[in-house]
Each structure stands twice: as C-alpha cells, then as structure tokens.
Backbone as JSON, one array per atom type, in Angstrom:
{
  "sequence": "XXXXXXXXXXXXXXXXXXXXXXXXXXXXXXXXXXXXXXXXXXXXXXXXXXXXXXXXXXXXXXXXXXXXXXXXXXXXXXXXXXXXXXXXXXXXXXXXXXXXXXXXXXXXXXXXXXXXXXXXXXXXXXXXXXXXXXXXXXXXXXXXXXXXXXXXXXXXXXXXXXXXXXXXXXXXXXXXXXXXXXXXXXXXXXXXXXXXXXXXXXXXXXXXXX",
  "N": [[-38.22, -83.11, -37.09], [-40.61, -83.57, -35.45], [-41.24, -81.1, -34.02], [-41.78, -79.4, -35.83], [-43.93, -80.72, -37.18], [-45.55, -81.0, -34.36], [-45.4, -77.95, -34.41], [-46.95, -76.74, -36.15], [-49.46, -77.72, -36.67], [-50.48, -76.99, -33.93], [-50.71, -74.26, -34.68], [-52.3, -73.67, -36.06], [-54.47, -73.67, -34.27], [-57.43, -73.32, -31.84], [-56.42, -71.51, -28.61], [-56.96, -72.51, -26.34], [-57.32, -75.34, -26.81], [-55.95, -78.7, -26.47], [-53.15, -79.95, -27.68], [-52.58, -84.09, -27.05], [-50.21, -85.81, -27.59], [-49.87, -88.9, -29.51], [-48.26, -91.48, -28.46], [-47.93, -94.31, -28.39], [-46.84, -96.18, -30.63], [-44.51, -95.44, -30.17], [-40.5, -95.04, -29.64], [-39.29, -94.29, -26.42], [-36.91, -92.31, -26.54], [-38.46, -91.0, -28.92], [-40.45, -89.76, -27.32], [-39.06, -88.37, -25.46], [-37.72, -86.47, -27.55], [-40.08, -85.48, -28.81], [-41.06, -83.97, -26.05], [-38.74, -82.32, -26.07], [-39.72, -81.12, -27.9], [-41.86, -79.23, -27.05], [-43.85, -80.07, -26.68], [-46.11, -81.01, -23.7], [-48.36, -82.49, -23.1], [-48.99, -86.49, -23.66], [-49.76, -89.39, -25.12], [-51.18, -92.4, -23.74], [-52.42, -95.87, -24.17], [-51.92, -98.22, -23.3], [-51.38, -100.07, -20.39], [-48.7, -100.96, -19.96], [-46.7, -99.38, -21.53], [-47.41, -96.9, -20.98], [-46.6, -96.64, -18.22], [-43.77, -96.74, -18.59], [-43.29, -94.12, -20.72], [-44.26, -92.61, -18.97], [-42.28, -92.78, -16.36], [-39.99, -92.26, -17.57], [-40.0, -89.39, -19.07], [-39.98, -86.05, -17.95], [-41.39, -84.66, -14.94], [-43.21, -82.15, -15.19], [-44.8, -83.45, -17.25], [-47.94, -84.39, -18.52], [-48.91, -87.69, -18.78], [-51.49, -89.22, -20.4], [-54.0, -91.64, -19.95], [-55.38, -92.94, -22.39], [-56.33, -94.91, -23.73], [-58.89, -98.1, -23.48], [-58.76, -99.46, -20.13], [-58.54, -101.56, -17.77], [-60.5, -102.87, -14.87], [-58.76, -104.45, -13.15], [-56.27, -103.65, -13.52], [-56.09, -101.06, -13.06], [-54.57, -100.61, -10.46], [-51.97, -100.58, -11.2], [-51.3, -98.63, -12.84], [-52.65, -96.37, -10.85], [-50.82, -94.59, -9.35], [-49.84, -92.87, -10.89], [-51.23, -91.65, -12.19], [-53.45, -89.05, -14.33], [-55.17, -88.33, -15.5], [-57.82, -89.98, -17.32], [-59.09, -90.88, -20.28], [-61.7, -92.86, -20.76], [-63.7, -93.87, -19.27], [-65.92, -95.55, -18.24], [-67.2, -97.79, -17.04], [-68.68, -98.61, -13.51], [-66.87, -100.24, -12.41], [-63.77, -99.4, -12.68], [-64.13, -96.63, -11.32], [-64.42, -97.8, -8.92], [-61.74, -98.74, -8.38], [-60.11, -96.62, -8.73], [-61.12, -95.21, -6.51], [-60.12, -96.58, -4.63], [-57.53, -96.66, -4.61], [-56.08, -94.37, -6.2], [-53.57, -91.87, -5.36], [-54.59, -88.9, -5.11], [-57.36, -86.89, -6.82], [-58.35, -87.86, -9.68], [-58.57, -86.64, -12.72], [-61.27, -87.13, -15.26], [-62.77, -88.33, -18.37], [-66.1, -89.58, -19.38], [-66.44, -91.87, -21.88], [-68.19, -91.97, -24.49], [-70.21, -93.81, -26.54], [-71.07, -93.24, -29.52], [-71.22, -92.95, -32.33], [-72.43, -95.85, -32.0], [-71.55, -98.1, -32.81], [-70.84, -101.03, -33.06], [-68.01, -102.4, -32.38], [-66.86, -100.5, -31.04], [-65.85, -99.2, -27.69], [-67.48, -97.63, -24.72], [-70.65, -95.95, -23.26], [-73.66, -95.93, -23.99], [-75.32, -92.46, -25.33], [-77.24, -92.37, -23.64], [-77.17, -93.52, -21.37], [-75.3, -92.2, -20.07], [-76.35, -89.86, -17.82], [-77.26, -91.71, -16.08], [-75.05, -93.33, -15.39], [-73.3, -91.68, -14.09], [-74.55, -90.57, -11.64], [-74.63, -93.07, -10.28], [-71.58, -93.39, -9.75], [-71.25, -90.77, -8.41], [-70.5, -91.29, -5.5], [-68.06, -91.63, -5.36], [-65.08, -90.32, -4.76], [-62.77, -89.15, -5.17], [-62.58, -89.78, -8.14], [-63.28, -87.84, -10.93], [-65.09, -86.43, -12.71], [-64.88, -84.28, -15.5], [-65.3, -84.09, -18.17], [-66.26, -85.5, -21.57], [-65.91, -88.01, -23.85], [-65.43, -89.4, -27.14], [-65.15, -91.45, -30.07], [-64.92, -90.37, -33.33], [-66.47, -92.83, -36.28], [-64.3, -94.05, -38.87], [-63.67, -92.66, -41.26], [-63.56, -90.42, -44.33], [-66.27, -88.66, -43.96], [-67.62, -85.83, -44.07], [-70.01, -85.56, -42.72], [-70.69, -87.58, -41.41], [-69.25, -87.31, -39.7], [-69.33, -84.45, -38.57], [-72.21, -84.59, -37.48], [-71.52, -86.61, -35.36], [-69.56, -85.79, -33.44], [-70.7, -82.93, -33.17], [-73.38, -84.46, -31.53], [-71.92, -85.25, -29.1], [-71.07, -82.59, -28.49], [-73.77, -81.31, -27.65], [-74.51, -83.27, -26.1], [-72.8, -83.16, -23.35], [-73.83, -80.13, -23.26], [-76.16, -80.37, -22.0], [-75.97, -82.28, -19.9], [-74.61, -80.33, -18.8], [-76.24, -78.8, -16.84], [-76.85, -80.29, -15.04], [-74.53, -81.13, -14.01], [-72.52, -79.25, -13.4], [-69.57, -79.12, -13.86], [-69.13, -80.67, -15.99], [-67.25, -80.28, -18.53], [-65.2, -80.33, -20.73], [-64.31, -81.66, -23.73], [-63.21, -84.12, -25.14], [-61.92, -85.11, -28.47], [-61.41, -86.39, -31.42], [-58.89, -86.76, -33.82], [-55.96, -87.53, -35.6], [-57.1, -87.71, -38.4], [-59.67, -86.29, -38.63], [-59.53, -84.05, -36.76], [-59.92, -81.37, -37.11], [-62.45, -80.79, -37.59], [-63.48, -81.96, -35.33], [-62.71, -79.75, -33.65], [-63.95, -77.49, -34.32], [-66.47, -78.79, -33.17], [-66.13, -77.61, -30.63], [-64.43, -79.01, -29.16], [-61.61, -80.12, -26.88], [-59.65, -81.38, -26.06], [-57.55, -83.23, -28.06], [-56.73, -85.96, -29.9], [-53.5, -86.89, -31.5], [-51.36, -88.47, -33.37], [-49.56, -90.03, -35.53], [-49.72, -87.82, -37.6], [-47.79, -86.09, -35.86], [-46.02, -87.21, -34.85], [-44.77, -88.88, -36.49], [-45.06, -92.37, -39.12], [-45.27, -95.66, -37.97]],
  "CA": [[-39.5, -83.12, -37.8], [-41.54, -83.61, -34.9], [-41.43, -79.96, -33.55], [-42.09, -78.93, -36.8], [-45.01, -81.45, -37.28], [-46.03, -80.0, -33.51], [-46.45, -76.49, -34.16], [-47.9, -76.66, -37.53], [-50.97, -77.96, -36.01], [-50.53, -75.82, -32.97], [-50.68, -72.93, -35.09], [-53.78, -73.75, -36.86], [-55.73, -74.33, -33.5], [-57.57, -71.74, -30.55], [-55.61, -71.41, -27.43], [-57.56, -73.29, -25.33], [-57.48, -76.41, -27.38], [-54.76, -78.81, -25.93], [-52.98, -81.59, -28.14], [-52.2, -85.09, -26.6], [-49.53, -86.35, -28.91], [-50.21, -90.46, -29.26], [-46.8, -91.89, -28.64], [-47.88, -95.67, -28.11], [-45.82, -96.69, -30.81], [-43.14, -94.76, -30.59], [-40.22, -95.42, -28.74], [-39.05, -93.3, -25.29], [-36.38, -91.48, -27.2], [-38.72, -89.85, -29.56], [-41.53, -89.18, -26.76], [-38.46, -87.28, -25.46], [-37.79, -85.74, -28.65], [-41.33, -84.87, -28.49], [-41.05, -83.16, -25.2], [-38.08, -81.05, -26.73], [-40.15, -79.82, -29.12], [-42.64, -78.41, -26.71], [-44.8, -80.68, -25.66], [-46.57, -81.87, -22.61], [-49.85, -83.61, -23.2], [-48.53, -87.54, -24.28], [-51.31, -90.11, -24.39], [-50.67, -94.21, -24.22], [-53.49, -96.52, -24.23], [-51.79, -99.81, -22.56], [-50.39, -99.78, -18.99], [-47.09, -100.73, -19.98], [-46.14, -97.86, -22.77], [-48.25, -95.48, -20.09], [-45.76, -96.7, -17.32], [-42.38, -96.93, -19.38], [-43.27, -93.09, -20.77], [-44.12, -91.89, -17.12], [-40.59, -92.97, -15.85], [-38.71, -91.08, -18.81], [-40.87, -87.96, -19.16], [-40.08, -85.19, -16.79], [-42.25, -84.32, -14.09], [-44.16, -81.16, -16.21], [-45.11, -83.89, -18.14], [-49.08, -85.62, -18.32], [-49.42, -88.87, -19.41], [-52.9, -89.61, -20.34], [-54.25, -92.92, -20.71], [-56.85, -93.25, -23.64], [-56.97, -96.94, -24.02], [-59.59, -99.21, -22.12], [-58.28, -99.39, -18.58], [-58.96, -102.81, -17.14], [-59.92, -102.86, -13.64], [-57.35, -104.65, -12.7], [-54.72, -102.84, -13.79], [-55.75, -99.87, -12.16], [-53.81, -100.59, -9.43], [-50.71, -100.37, -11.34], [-51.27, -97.2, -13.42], [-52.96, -95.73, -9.91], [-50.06, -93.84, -8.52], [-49.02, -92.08, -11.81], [-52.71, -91.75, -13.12], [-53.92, -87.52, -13.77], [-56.18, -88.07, -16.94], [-58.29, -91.03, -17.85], [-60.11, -90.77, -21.14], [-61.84, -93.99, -21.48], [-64.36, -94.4, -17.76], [-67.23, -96.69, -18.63], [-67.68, -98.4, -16.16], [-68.47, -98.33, -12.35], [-65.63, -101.11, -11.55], [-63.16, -98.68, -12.79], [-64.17, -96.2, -10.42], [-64.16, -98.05, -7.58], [-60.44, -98.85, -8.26], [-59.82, -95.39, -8.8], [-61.28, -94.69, -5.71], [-59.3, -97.36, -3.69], [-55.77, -96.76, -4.82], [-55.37, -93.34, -6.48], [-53.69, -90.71, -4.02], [-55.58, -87.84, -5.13], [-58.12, -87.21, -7.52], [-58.21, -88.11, -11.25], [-59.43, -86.22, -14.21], [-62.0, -88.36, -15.92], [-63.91, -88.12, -19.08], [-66.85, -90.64, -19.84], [-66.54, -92.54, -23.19], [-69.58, -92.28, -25.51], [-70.28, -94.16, -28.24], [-72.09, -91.99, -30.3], [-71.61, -93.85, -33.25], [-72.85, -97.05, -32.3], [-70.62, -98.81, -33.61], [-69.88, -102.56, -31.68], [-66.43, -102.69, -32.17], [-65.94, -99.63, -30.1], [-66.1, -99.47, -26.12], [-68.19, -96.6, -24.28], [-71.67, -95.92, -22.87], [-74.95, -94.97, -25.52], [-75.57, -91.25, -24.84], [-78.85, -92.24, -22.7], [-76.87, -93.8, -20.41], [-74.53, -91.12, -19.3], [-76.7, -89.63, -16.62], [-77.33, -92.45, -14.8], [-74.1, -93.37, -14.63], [-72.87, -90.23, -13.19], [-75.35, -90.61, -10.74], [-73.93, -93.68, -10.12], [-70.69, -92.98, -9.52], [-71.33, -89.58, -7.53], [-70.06, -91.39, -4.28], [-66.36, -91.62, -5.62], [-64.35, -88.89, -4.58], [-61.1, -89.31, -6.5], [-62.84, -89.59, -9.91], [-63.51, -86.05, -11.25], [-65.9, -86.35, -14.37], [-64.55, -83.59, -16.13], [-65.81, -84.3, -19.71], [-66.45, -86.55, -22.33], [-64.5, -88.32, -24.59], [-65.84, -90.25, -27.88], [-63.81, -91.93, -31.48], [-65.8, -91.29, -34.6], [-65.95, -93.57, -37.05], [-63.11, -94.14, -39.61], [-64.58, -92.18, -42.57], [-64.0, -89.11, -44.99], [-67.45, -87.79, -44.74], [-67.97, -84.73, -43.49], [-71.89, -85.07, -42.52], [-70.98, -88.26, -40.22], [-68.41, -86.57, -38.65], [-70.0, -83.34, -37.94], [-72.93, -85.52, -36.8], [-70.58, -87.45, -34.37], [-69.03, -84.76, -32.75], [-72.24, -82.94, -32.33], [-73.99, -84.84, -30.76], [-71.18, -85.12, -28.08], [-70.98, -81.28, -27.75], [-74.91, -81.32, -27.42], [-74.95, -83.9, -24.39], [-72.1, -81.84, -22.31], [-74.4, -79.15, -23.08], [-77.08, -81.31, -21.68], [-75.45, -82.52, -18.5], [-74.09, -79.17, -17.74], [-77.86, -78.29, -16.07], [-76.93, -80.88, -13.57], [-73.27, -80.98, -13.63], [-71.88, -78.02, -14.69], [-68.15, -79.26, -13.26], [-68.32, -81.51, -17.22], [-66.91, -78.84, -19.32], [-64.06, -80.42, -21.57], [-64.56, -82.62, -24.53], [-61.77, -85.24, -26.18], [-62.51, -85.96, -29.39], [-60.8, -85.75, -32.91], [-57.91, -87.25, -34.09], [-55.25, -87.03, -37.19], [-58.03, -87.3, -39.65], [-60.67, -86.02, -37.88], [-59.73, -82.96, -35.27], [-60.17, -79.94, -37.59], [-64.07, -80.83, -37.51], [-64.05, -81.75, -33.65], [-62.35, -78.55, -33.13], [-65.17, -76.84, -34.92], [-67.5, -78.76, -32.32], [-66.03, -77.53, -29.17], [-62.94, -80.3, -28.95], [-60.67, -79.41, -25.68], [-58.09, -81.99, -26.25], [-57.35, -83.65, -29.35], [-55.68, -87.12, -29.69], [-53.24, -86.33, -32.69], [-50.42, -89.42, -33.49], [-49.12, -89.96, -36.97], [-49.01, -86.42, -38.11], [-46.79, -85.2, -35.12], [-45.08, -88.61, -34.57], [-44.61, -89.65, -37.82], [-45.73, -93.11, -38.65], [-44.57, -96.49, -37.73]],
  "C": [[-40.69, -83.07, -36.83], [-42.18, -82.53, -34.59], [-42.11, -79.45, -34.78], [-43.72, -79.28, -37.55], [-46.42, -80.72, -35.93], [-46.73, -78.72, -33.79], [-46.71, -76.08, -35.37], [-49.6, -76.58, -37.16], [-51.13, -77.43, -34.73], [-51.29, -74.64, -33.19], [-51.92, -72.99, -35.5], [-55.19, -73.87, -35.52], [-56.07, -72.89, -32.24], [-56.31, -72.16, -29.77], [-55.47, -72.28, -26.66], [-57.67, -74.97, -25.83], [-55.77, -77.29, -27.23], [-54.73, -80.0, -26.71], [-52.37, -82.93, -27.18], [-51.7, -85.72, -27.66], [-49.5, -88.03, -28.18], [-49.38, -90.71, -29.3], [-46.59, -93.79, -28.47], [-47.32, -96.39, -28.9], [-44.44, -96.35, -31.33], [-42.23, -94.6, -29.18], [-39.8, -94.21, -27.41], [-38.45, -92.22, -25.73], [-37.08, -90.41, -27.72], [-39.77, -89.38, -29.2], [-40.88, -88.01, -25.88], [-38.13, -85.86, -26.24], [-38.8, -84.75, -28.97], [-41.54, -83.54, -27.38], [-40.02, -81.48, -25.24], [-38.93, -80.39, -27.31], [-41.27, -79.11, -28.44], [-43.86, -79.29, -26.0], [-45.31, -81.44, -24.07], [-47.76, -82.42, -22.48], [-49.06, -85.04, -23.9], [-50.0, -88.42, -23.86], [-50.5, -91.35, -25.03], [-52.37, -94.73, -23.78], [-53.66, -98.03, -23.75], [-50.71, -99.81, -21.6], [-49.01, -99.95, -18.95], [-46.29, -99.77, -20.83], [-46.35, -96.71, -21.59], [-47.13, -95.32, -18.46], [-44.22, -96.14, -17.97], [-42.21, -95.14, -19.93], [-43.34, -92.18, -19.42], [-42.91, -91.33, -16.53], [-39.77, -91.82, -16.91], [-39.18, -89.99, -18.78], [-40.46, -86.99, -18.07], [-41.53, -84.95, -16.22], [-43.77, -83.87, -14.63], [-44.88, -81.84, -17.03], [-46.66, -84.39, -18.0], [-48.85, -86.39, -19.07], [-50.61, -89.03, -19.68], [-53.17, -90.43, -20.88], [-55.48, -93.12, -21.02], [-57.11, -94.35, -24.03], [-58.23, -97.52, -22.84], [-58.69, -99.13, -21.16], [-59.45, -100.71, -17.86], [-59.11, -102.59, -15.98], [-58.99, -103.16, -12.61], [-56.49, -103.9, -12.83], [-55.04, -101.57, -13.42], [-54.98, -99.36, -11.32], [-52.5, -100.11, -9.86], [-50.53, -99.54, -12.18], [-51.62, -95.78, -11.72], [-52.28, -94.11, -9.05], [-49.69, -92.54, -9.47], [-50.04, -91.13, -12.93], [-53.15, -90.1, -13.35], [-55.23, -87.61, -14.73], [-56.4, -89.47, -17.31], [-59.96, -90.79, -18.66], [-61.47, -92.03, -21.36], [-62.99, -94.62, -20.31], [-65.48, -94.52, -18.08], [-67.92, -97.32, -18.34], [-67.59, -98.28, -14.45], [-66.64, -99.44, -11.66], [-63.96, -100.32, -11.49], [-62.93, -97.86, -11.86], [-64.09, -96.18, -9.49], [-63.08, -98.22, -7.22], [-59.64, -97.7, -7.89], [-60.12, -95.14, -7.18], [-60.68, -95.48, -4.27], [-57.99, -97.38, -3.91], [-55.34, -95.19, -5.89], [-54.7, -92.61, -5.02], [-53.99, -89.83, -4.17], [-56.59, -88.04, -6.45], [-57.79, -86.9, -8.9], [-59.27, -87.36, -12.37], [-59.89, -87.3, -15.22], [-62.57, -87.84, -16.75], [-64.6, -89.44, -19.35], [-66.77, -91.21, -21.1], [-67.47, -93.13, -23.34], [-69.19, -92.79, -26.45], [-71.33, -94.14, -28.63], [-72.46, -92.27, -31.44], [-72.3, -94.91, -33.41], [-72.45, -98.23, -32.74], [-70.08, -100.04, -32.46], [-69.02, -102.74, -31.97], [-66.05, -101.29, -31.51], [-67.05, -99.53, -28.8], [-67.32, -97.74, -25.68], [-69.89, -96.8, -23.91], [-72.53, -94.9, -24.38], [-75.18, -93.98, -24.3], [-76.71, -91.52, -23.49], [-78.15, -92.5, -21.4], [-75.5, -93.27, -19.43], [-74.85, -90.87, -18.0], [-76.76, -90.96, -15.61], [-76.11, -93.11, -14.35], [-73.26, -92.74, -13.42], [-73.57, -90.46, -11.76], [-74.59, -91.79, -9.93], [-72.17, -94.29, -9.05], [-70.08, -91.46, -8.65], [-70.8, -89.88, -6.3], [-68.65, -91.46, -4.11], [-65.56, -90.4, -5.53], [-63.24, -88.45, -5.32], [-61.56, -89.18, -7.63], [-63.81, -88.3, -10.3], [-63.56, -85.79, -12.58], [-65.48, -85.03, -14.95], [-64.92, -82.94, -17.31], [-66.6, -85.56, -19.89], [-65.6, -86.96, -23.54], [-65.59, -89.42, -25.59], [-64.42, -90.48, -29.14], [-65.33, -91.92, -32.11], [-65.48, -92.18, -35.85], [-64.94, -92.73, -37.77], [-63.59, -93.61, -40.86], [-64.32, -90.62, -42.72], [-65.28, -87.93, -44.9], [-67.89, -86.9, -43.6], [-69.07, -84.47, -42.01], [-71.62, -86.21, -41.11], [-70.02, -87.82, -39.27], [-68.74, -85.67, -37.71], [-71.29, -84.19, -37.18], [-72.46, -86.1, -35.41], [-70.76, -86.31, -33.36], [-70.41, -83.47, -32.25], [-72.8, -83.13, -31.43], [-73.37, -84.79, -29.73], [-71.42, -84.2, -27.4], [-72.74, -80.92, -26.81], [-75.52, -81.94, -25.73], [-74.14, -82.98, -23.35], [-73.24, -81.28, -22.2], [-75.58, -79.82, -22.15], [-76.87, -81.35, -20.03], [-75.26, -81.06, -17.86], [-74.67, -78.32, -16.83], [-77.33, -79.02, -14.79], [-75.43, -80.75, -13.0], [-71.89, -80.27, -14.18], [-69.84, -78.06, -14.73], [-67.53, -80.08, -15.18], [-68.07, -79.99, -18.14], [-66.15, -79.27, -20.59], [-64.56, -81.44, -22.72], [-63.45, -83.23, -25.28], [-62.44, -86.19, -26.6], [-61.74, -85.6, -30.58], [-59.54, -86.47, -32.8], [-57.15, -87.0, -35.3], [-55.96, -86.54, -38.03], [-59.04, -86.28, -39.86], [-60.27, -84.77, -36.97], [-59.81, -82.04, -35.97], [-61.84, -79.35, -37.44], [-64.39, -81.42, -36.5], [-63.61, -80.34, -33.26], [-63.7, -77.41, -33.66], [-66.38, -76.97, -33.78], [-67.14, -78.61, -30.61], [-65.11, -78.41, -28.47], [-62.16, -79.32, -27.8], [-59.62, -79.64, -25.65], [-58.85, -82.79, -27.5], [-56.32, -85.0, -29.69], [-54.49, -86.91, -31.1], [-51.78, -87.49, -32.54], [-49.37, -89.11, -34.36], [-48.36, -88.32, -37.6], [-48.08, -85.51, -37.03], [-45.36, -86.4, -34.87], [-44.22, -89.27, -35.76], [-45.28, -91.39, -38.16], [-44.54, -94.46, -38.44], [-44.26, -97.63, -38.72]]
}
C-alpha cells in the first residue's frame, strides 16, 4: 500500500518537487518498505527515530530532521546530519559548526502564522539572523521551512504559504544561494505546491496511520 500511496501523490506533483515521507511513527520495517517502494527523502523529528532510521536505511538514503533540534543533541545527530528543517536559532549553528564533518543543508523556520504554540523566527527577523550566522561555514541556508496552521480554509492557507514564497523572494536580492522552500503537508501540500513548495512533509497518506 505504501508504494501505491507513494506514487499516487508523486504523480500528481512537478518534477522538481521532492516528498519527505514522515516515518516517526512508523516502525524500521516499514521505513524499509518505504524505501522499496521508491523512496529516498524520510524525515524524523526526534534524535532517536532520526538515528535508529539512519542505521537501517541504505546509504542513497536522506534522513531529514524536521523536529526542533536541541542544541545539545546536535552532537549526536552531527555525524549523520544532511538536511535540517527547523534552524532558529544561533546556538544551533554553532553546534553545527563544531561537530558536523561537512556542511549541512539548512532551512530557517518561520512562523508565519504566529501562532505560540509553534517554534520559528517572525518573518522580520530572518535577515538579521542570516547575517548573524554568516560566519558558520558548515550551515548552508538553503531555504525556508514553515507549518501552517491546522485548518480547511483555503484563504489562510494560501495566505501562509505566500507569504513564505514572498520572503525567499525577498532575501534572494541578498542571498540568492536561499532557493528551496519546505512547506505543506498531508492536508495542506497541494496549496504549498501551488506556492512554490520544494519539499513537502507528507506522513499519513503514504505511511498509513498509526
């Protein structure tokens, strides 16, 4: 079912638009299973799922970890690390930049919504982070990465996502290296894909649920 779940939503999407199937609660077996059916984008969101998939996964495989990322625990994702959706903060970076061995694909996490129960920097404060963080060599801003709210409605969606594509566009005067955007999810990625979505977090409907 998974493959089948896979390239359903494959089929429906551009080229260039890459899924990260959410496998955090699903066990090794069927992130293998997964990999049969074609995939190689997997995303975990807590250092021990993000480790435990690593190990099993062939090589070809990315992991990408979309959860908060504690500074601490940098250290012990560090070695295995290619894609980190979720960079918010400078303490992060500095980890990154003391224990990766090469450099890491990073997107910034906006919150675009506003919303205090979710993590990320308000749009304003993008640039100066960047700025910020310009002395880190290993971390390799890439994108941006937001979650919109949990909601049917069209208008706050498109809104959301928007605005995202809008700042990229924004930054890309100064730093034309941000290019990618991860945003959209199960409910949600048909109308980030609309706004320029690069990767796509996609769980449930390829995974089944738990």
């Amino acid at each position: 079912m998974i493959k089948e779940n896979f390239n359903a939503i494959k089929e429906g999407l551009p080229d260039d638009v890459k899924i990260i199937v959410v496998t955090k609660y699903h066990t090794v077996e069927e992130a293998l299973e997964a990999y049969e059916a074609g995939v190689r984008d997997f995303g975990e969101n807590r250092v021990e799922g993000f480790l435990e998939k690593r190990k099993a996964l062939p090589e070809d495989a990315d992991v990408h970890f979309i959860g908060t990322l504690q500074s601490r625990k940098v250290k012990d994702v560090a070695e295995h690390l290619t894609h980190l959706h979720s960079l918010d903060r400078e303490s992060v970076a500095k980890r990154i930049e003391q224990h990766a061995p090469s450099a890491v694909k990073c997107f910034i996490q906006v919150n675009v919504s506003g919303e205090s129960s979710k993590h990320g920097l308000d749009p304003e404060e993008v640039q100066p982070f960047l700025e910020e963080i310009s002395g880190y060599g290993k971390v390799e801003v890439v994108g941006l990465m937001t979650m919109a709210p949990l909601t049917d409605d069209e208008e706050v969606l498109n809104a959301t996502f928007g605005r995202l594509k809008s700042l990229r566009d924004e930054l890309q005067e100064s730093h034309p290296g941000i290019t990618e955007l991860s945003m959209g999810m199960s409910n949600d990625y048909e109308i980030a894909v609309e706004h320029d979505a690069s990767y796509i977090r996609i769980g449930s409907k390829i995974m089944g649920s738990r």
